[in-house]
Structures are given as C-alpha cells and as structure tokens.
C-alpha positions as CSV (number, residue, x, y, z in Angstrom):
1,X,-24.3,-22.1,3.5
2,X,-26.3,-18.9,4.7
3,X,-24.1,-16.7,6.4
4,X,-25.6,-13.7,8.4
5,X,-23.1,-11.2,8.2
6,X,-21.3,-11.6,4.2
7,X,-19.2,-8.5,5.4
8,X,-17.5,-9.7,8.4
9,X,-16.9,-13.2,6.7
10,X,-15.1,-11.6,3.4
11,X,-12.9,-9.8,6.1
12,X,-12.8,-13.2,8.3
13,X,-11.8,-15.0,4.8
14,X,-9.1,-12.6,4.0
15,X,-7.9,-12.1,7.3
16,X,-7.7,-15.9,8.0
17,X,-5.7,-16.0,4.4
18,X,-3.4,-13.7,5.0
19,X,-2.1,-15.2,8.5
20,X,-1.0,-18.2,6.8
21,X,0.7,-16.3,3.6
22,X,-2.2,-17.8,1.4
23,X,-1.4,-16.6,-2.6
24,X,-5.5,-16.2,-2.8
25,X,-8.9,-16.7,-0.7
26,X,-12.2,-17.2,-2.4
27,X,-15.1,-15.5,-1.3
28,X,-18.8,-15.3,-2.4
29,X,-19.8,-12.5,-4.6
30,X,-21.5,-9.8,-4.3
31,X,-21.7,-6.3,-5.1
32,X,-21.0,-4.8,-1.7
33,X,-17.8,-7.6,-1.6
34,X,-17.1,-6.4,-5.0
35,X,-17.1,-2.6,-4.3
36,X,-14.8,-3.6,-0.7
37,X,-11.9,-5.6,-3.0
38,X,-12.0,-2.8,-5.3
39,X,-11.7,-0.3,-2.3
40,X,-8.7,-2.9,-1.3
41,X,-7.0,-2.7,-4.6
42,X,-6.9,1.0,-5.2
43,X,-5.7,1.6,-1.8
44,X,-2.5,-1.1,-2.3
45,X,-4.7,-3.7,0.6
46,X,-4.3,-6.6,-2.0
47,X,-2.9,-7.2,-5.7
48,X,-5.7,-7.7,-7.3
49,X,-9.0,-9.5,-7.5
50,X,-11.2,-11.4,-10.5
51,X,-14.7,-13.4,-10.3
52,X,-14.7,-16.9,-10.8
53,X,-17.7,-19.1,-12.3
54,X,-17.3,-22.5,-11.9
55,X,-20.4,-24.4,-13.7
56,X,-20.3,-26.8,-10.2
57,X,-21.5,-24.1,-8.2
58,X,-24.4,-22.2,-7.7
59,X,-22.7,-19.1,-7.3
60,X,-19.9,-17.0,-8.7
61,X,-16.9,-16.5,-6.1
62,X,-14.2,-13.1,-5.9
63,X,-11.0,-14.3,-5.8
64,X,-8.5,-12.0,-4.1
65,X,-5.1,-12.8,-4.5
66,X,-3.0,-11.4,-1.2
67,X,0.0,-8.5,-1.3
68,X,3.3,-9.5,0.7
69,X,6.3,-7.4,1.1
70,X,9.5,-8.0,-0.4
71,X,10.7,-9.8,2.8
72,X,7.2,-11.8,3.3
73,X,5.5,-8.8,5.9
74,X,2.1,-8.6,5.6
75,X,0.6,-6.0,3.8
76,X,-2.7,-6.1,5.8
77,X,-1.6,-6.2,9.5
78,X,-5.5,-6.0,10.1
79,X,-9.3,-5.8,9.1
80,X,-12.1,-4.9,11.8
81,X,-15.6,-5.1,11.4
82,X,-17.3,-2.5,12.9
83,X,-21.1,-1.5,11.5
84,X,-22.4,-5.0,12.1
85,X,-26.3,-6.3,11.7
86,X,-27.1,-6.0,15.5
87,X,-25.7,-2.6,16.1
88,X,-25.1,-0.1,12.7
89,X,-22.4,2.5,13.4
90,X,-23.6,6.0,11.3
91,X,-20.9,8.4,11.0
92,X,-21.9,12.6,9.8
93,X,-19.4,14.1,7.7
94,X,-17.5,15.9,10.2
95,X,-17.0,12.7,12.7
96,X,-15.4,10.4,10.1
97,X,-12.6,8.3,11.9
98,X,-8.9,8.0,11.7
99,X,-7.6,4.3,11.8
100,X,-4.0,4.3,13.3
101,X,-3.6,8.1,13.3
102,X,-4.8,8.2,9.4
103,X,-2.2,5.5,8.3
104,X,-5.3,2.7,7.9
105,X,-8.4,2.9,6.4
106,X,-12.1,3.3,6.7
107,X,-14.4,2.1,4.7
108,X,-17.7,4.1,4.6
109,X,-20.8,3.2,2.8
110,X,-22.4,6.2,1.6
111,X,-25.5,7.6,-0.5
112,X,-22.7,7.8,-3.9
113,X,-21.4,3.9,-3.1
114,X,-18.9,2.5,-1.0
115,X,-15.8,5.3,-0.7
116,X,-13.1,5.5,1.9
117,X,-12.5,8.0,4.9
118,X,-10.7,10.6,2.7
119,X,-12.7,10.8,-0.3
120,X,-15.9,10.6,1.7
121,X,-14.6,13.7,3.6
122,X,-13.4,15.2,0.2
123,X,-17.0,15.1,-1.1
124,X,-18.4,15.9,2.6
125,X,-20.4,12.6,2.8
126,X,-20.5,10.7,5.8
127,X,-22.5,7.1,6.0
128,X,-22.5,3.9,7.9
129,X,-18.6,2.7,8.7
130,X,-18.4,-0.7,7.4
131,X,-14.9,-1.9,8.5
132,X,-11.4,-0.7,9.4
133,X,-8.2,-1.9,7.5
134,X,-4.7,-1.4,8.3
C-alpha cells in the first residue's frame, strides 16, 4: 500500500491507537519514522519502540508501544501534522513555535537530523516543522 504522506500516517496510526488505549501500533519503517519515535521516547510521548521483521512481509514495521497514566489518561492528548507534501512550513531560528505555551512539542527537521523545538533553538537551527505533539 503506497501511502503519500508516511508522516501524517505514523501520527494518524498512533493517534488512532491511542484513542482506543491500544498497548502498541505498528507502523512501516523508516528512518524519518525512526528518528520521530525516538524523538517520542526521549521526550516521555511513548514507552518505548523496537523494529519488527516478520519473514511474511516485505518490509520491516516500528512497533510503538503507547504510555498511559496511572489512572488510564492519555499521555498524548494530541499529534498534528503540519509541514505536509502540498504546502512545507520552514521555520528560521528565531520563529520556532511554542505548542500549548511550551508544554507540547515541535518537531523540526533540521540540517543536523530530526531535533525538537528547544534543542533546535539551543543550537540556533531552525528547519521545516514536521508535526506538533502534546
């Protein structure tokens, strides 16, 4: 199945997953989906993630396996999609964003890899603005 935008259907996957308190979601790998879960990790999004091979597929699969709170609240309350194929969003240094007042986060694809909004600031690198999580 050839999807046009992988991005927006990781976030679409995970989003989807975590609306019905799904343990995991598997999504088709790839190094930009890779760099995003590892983004998601670090930042306390999800618990972890692994790749999967499974010899009846062509292709190897991340597996993300979803963070709850102690009392079943979501972790992610959301994921938005914003740099998409028919209209990139570019973002200088100076003009990165604030999701929810700074309490979310931006992920921002720069020339040094895929960083958030703070440690793209911290090394004064701005890029394209992939997605928003919160």
């Amino acid at each position: 199945m050839y999807v046009n935008d992988p991005i927006a259907d990781m976030l679409t996957r995970v989003r989807n997953a975590n609306m019905i308190y799904s343990e995991s979601v598997d999504i088709p790998t790839s190094k930009m989906k890779l760099a995003i879960a590892r983004i998601l990790k670090e930042e306390g999004y999800i618990k972890n993630f692994k790749t999967i091979t499974d010899p009846k597929k062509p292709y190897a699969s991340i597996r993300i396996f979803l963070a709850y709170g102690a009392e079943r609240e979501r972790v992610i309350q959301g994921l938005r999609r914003i740099s998409k194929p028919g209209r990139r969003i570019y973002v200088g240094k100076d003009k990165l964003p604030l999701v929810m007042g700074g309490l979310g986060l931006v992920v921002v694809s720069t020339s040094q890899g895929l960083k958030t909004g703070a440690e793209a600031s911290k090394l004064g690198l701005g890029g394209e603005v992939l997605c928003y999580v919160w």
